[in-house]
Each structure stands twice: as structure tokens, then as C-alpha cells.
C-alpha positions as CSV (number, residue, x, y, z in Angstrom):
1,X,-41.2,-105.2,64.4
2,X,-38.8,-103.5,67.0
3,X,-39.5,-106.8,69.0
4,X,-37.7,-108.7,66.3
5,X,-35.5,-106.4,65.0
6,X,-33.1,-103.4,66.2
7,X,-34.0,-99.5,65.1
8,X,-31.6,-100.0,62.7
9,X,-32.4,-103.2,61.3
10,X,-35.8,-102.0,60.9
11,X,-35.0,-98.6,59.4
12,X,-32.7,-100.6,56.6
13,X,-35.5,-102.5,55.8
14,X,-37.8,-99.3,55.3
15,X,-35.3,-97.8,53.1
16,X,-35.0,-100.7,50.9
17,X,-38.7,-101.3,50.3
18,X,-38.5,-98.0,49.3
19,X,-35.2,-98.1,47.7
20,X,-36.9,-101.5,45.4
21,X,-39.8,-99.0,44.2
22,X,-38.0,-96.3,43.1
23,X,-35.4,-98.6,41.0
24,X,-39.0,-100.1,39.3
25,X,-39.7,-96.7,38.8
26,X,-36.3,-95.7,37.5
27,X,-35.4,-98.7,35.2
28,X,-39.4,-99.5,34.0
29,X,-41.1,-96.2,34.5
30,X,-38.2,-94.5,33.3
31,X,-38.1,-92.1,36.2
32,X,-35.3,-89.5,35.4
33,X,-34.5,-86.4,36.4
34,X,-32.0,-85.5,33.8
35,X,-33.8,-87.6,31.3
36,X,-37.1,-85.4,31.9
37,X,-35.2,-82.0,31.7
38,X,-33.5,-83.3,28.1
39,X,-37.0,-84.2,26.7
40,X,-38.4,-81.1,27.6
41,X,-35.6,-78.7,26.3
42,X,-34.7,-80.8,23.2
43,X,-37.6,-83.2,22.6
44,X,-40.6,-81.3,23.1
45,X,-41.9,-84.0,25.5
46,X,-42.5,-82.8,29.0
47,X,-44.1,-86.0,30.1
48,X,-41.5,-87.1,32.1
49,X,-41.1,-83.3,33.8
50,X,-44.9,-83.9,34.6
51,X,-44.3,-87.3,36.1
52,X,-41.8,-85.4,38.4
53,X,-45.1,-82.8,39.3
54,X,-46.9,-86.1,40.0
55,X,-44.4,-87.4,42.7
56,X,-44.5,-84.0,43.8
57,X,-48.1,-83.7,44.5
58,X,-48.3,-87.2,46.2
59,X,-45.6,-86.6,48.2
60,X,-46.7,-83.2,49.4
61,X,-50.5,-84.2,49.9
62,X,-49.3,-87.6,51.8
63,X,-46.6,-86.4,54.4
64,X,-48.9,-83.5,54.9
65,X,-51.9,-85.7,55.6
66,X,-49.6,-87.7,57.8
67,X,-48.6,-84.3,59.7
68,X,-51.8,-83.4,60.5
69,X,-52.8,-87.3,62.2
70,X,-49.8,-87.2,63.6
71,X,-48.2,-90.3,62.2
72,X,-45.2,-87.7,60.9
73,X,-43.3,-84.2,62.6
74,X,-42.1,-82.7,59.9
75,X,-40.3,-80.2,62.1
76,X,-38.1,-82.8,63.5
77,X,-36.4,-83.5,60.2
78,X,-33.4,-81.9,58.3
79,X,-35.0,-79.9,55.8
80,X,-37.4,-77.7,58.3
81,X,-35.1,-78.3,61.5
82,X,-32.2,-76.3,60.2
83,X,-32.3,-72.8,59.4
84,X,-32.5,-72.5,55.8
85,X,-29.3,-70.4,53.5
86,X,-30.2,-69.6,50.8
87,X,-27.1,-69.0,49.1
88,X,-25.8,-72.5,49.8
89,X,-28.7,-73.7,48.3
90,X,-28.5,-71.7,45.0
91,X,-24.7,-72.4,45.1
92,X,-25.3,-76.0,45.5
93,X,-28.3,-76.5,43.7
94,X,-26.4,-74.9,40.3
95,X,-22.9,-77.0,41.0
96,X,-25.3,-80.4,41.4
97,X,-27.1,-79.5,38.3
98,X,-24.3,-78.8,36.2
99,X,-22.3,-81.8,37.7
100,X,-25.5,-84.1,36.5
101,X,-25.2,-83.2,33.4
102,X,-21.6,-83.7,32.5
103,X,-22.0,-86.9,34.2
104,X,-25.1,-87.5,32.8
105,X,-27.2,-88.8,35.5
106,X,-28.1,-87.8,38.9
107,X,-27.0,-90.1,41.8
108,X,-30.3,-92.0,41.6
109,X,-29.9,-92.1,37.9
110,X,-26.4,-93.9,38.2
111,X,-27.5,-96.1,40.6
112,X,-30.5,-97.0,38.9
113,X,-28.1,-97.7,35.4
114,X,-25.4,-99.5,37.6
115,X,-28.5,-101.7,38.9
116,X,-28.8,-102.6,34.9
117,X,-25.3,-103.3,34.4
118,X,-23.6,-100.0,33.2
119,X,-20.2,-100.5,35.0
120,X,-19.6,-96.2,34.1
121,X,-21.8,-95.7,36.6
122,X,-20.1,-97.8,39.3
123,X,-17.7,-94.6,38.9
124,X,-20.2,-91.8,39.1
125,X,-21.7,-93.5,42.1
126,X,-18.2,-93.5,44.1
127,X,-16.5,-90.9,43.2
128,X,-20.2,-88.8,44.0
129,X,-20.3,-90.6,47.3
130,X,-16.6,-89.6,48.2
131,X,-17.1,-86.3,47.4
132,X,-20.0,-86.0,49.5
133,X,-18.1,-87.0,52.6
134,X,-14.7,-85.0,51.4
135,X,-17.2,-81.6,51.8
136,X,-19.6,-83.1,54.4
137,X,-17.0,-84.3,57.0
138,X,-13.6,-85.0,55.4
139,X,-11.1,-82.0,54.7
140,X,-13.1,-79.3,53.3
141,X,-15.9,-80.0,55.5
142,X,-14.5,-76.7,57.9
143,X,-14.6,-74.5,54.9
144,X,-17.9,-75.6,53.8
145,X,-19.0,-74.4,57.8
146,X,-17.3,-71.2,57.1
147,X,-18.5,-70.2,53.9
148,X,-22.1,-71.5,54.5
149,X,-22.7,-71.7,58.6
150,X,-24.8,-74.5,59.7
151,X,-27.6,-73.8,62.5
152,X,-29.5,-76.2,63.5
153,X,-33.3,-75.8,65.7
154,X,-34.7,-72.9,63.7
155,X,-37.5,-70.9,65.9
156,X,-39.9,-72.0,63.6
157,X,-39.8,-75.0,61.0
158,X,-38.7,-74.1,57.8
159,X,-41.1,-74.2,55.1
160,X,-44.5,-72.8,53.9
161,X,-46.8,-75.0,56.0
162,X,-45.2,-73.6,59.0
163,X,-45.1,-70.1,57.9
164,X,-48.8,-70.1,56.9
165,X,-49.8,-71.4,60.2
166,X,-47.8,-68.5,62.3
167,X,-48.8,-65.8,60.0
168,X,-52.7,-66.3,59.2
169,X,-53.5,-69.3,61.0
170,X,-54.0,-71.7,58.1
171,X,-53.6,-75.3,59.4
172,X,-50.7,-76.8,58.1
173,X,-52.8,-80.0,55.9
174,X,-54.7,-77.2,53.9
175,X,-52.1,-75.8,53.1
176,X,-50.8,-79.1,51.5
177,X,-53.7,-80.3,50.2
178,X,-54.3,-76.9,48.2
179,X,-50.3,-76.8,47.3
180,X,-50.0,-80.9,46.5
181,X,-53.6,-80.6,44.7
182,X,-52.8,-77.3,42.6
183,X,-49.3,-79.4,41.6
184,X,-51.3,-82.6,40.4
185,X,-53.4,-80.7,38.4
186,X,-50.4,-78.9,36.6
187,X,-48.9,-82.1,36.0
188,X,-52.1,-83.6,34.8
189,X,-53.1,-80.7,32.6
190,X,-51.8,-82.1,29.4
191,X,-53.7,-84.8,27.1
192,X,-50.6,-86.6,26.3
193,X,-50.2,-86.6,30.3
194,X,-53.4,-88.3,30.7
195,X,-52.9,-90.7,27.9
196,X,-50.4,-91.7,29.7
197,X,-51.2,-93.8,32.6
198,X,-47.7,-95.2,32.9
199,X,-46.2,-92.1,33.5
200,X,-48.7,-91.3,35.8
201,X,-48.6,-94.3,37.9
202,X,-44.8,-94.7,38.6
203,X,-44.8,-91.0,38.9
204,X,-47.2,-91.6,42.1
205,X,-45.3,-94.6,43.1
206,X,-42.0,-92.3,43.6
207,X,-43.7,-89.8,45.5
208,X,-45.4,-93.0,47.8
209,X,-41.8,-94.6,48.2
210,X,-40.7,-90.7,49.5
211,X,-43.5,-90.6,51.7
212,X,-42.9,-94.0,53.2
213,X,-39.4,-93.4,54.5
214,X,-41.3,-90.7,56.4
215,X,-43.6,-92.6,58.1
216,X,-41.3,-95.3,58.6
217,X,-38.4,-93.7,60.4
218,X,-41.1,-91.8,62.2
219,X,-42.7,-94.9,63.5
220,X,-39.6,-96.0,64.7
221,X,-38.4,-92.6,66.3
222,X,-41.7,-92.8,68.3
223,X,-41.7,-96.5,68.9
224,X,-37.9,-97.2,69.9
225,X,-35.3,-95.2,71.6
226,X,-35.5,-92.1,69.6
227,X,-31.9,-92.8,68.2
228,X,-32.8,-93.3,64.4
229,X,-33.2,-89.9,62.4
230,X,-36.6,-88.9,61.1
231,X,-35.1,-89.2,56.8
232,X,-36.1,-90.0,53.6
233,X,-34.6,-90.7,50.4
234,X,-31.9,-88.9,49.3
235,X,-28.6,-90.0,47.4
236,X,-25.8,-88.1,47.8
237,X,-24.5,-88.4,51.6
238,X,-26.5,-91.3,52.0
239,X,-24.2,-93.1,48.8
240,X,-21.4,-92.3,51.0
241,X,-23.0,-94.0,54.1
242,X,-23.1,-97.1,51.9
243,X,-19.7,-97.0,50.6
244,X,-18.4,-96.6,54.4
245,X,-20.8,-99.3,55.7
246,X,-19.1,-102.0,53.1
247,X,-15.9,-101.4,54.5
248,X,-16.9,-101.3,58.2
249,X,-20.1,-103.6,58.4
250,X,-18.0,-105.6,61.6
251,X,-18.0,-102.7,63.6
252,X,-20.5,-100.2,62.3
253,X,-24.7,-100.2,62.1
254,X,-26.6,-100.6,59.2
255,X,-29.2,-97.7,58.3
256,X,-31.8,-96.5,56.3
257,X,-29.6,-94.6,53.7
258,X,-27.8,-98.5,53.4
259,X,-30.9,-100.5,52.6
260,X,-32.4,-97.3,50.3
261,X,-29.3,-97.1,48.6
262,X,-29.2,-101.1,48.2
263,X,-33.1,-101.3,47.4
264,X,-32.6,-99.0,44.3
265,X,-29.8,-101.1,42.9
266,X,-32.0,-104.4,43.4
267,X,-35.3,-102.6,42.0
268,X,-33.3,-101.6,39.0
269,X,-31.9,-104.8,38.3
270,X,-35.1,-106.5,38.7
271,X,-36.6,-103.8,36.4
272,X,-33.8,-104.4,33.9
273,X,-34.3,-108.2,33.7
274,X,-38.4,-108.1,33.5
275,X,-37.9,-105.5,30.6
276,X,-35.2,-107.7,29.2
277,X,-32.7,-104.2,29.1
278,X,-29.7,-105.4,30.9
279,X,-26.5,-105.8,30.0
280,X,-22.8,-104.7,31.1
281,X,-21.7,-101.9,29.8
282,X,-18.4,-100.2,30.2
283,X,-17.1,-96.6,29.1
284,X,-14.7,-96.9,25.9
285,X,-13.9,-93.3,26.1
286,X,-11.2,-91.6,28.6
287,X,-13.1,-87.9,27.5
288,X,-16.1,-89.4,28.4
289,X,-14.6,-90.4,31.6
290,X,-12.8,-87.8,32.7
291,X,-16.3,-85.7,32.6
292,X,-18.4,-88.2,34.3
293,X,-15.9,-88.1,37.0
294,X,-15.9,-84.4,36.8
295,X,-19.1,-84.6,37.3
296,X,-19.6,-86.9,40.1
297,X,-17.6,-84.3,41.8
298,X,-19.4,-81.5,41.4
299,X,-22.9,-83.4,42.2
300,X,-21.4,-84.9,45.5
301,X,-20.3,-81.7,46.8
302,X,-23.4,-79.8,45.5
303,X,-26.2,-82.3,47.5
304,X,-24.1,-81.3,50.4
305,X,-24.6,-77.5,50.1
306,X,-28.5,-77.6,49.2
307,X,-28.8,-80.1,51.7
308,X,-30.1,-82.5,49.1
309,X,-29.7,-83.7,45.7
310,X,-32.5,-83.5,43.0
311,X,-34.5,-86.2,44.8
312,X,-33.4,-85.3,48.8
313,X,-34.4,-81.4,47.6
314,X,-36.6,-81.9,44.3
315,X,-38.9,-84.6,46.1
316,X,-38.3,-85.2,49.7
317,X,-38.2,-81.5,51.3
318,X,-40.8,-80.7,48.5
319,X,-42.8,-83.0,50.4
320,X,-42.8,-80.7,53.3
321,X,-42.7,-77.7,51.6
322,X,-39.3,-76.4,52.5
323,X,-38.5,-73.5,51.6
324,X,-35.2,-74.2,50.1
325,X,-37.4,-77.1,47.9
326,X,-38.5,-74.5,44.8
327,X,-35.1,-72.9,45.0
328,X,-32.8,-75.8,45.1
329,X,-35.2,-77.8,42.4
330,X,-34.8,-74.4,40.1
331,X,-31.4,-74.0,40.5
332,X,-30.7,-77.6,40.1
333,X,-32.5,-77.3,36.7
334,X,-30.9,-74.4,35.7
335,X,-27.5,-75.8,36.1
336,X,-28.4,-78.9,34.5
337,X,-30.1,-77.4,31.2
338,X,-26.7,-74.9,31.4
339,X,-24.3,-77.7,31.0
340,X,-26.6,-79.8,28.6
341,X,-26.5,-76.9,26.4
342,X,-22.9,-76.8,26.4
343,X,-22.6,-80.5,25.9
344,X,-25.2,-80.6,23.1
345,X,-24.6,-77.3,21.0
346,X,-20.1,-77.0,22.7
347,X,-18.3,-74.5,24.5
348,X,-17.7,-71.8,22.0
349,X,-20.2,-69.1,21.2
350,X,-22.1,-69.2,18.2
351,X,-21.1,-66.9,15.4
């Protein structure tokens, strides 16, 4: 492939094969992150929460697999390379959380509805990826350093694999395969789960789509020049990447975080049409507005602190067990289900 193509070429195209599987998943398998947190606090369905145990699982078994054949070093990548805070990732795990619900969708979420035509998410999805940059490298990116420091080539790699293996000498792929197996069968522990084979499958296909950007970019570190990152899906920073690359294509590279971001938009269209669901759609509110943007704020700035939005952390460092993974995911939810309450029952206390 690098015959034909450049590292950067080929790591585009990576990213949108994966990018096309998760927009499937979003617009027909109705992967959702927010969605599944509504259904289980106000619908009594946690079918779609499970689905999100199923990526999970297949993600974590996979890249761990992968670790121990050596097709993937998980300690080359972001989430185990730097040395884990864990108050930036509560901090940012609550402000994402919160900011995905006001706006009412995650940054895969909006991109998955802009892919069916909603033009309100159009707005979510800029205004998050400018944020992220604003707090990432733009003007507050020196008081993001200063509040949470940034160190990079932690002594050892940051997650429970790692730790396991140092402490007690448990190879890293058992501990995967017991943490990804004990996870499916969580997920999978309900009858209405198992009836389910829909949720079941595209919950798999999300975790497969994680765990191929893994491999992928790996191949390529290994194979090439070593320039290209070792990443995975993610979609906060990696938004911004796209919004940047459209402006500077004639003098800049395309990446991996381009074609992911560009394969979800295409998969979700494609999703849209098959199920017959799209349509353009436009926001009719200026309240309703005013908090999605709110919200896209608070979500771009958030994925920057945990280091990852609720797929980057939720799915992607879950993968490889990071330890900021749980905590980020929890937080994330906690913020989430905080400002759905608000929205859904208002700000005042009850009397």
C-alpha cells in the first residue's frame, strides 16, 4: 500500500473505512452515547448502554490480542504514553458530559445527524471543533498546561495491562481477555440483550472499527517512516483537524482524524438513505441554539482535558485499558445524566 500511497494517504484511508462503519453503526444501529444514557435513566431500556459494553469488550479483547502478536504497542499511543491526571480527567470528563447534553449529542452523534441532513449539527460540530483547538493550541492552550501539566513518556504505560504485568507478572493478553470477556458477559446478561441481535452486532462492529485504526496506523508506523501517530478514533481534536485541513488542503497533509471524521459523515448518509430517514433539518429555535452552542463549547474543551471524548476515552483507551478509561467514561456519564436532568425535570428545585 505504502508503494502506492504516502503514510498519510494511507492512514486517511484507514480512518475512513473506519469512519464509514461507525456512521452504519450510528445512523442504522443507532449507536449513541447520549441516546443510550437517556434510555436507561428515563426509558428503562439499557440496550443501547449494553451495546456500548459490547464495543467495549471487542475492543479491549481485540487490541489486546493484537498487543500480545505484536501487530499493535499500546504503549506507544496517547492514552498509556502520557502520564495520566486525574483531575483533568474528572474535570473534563464532567464539562464533556454536561456539554453533550445541552447540546444533545456527542461529537460523533452530531456528525452522525449532520451525515443525515440535520443542518443544527453543522453548528455543534464547528463550534466543538474550534473549541477544541481554542484549549488545545489556540489562546488558552497555556492555561490548560498550567492548570493541568502535560508529561509525556510515563516510566511505565498507563493502564491496567501494564500495571498487572510489573506488579504480579500477569501477561498483558490475560489480562484483556479476562477484562474484555467479563465486560461481554455483563453486556450480554440480559434476555432483551440477547434478543437483540441488532444491537449486538453493530455494538461489535464499533468496537472492530476502534480496533482497526489501531492496527492500521500501527502497520504504517512500522512499515513507513515512523512519522504517522499510532491513533484511533476520537472526535473532538480530530473535528478540528478536519475543519483546518478544508481551509489548508494546498499546503497541508491529509490524516487519519480527516478521512475518520469524513468516513462517519459518508456512513451516516448512506445509513440515512438505505433506512429512508434523511432529510434537512434546521433549528427553528434561537433557545435551542444558543444551548447547543453552549454546549459544543463545553464538549470541545472537555475532550481536550480527559484526553478524549466519550468515544476517544469511553472506547478507544478502554481498548487498552487506560486508566483514565473508567474515570473519564463515569465522569462523562455523570455529567451528562446531571444536565439531562436539568433539561428534562428544569433548573429549579422541586418543592
Amino acid at each position: 500500500m505504502l508503494d502506492i500511497l504516502s503514510e498519510a494517504q494511507a492512514a486517511a484511508l484507514i480512518g475512513l473505512a473506519g469512519g464509514i462503519a461507525l456512521g452504519l453503526a450510528a445512523r442504522i444501529g443507532r449507536f449513541c452515547t447520549l441516546g443510550a444514557i437517556e434510555d436507561a435513566l428515563y426509558s428503562s431500556d439499557d440496550r443501547r448502554l449494553r451495546m456500548w459494553g459490547i464495543a467495549v469488550g471487542v475492543a479491549v479483547i481485540a487490541a489486546h490480542i493484537a498487543m500480545s502478536t505484536g501487530f499493535l504497542d499500546g504503549s506507544r499511543t496517547v492514552y498509556l504514553d502520557q502520564v495520566w491526571n486525574p483531575v483533568a480527567t474528572i474535570v473534563g470528563g464532567l464539562i464533556f458530559g454536561y456539554g453533550m447534553a445541552l447540546s444533545g449529542n456527542c461529537g460523533y452523534g452530531a456528525l452522525a445527524r449532520l451525515g443525515g441532513g440535520d443542518m443544527r449539527s453543522l453548528v455543534i460540530v464547528i463550534v466543538m471543533g474550534l473549541s477544541a483547538y481554542v484549549v488545545m493550541s489556540g489562546p488558552l492552550a497555556h492555561v490548560r498546561v498550567w492548570l493541568f501539566p502535560v508529561e509525556t513518556g510515563a516510566a511505565t504505560p498507563q493502564g491496567l495491562s501494564g500495571i498487572m504485568e510489573a506488579r504480579l507478572g500477569i501477561a498483558p493478553w490475560i489480562t484483556g481477555l479476562s477484562v474484555g470477556l467479563v465486560i461481554l458477559a455483563v453486556a450480554l446478561g440480559s434476555r432483551e440483550m440477547r434478543a437483540s441481535p441488532s444491537h449486538v452486532i453493530w455494538g461489535a462492529v464499533v468496537g472492530l472499527a476502534v480496533f482497526s485504526g489501531w492496527i492500521g496506523t500501527y502497520w504504517i508506523a512500522e512499515n513507513g517512516f515512523g512519522l504517522e501517530p499510532i491513533e484511533t478514533h476520537t472526535f473532538a481534536a480530530p473535528i478540528g483537524d478536519t475543519i483546518y485541513y478544508s481551509m489548508t488542503a494546498s499546503g497541508n497533509t491529509v490524516s487519519f482524524s480527516v478521512g475518520s471524521v469524513l468516513g462517519v459523515l459518508i456512513g451516516a448518509a448512506l445509513g440515512s438513505f438505505s433506512k429512508g430517514h434523511f432529510r434537512w433539518e434546521a433549528c427553528e429555535d434561537p433557545r435551542e441554539l444558543r444551548r447547543q452552542i453552549g454546549g459544543a463549547a463545553m464538549m470541545g474543551a472537555g475532550a481536550i482535558l480527559a484526553v478524549g471524548c466519550s468515544v476517544g476515552q469511553g472506547i478507544s483507551a478502554f481498548s487498552l485499558l487506560a486508566y483514565s478509561a473508567p474515570v473519564a467514561t463515569i465522569s462523562i456519564f455523570a455529567g451528562a445524566a446531571f444536565g439531562l436532568r436539568q433539561l428534562i425535570t428544569g433548573y429549579m428545585p422541586a418543592e
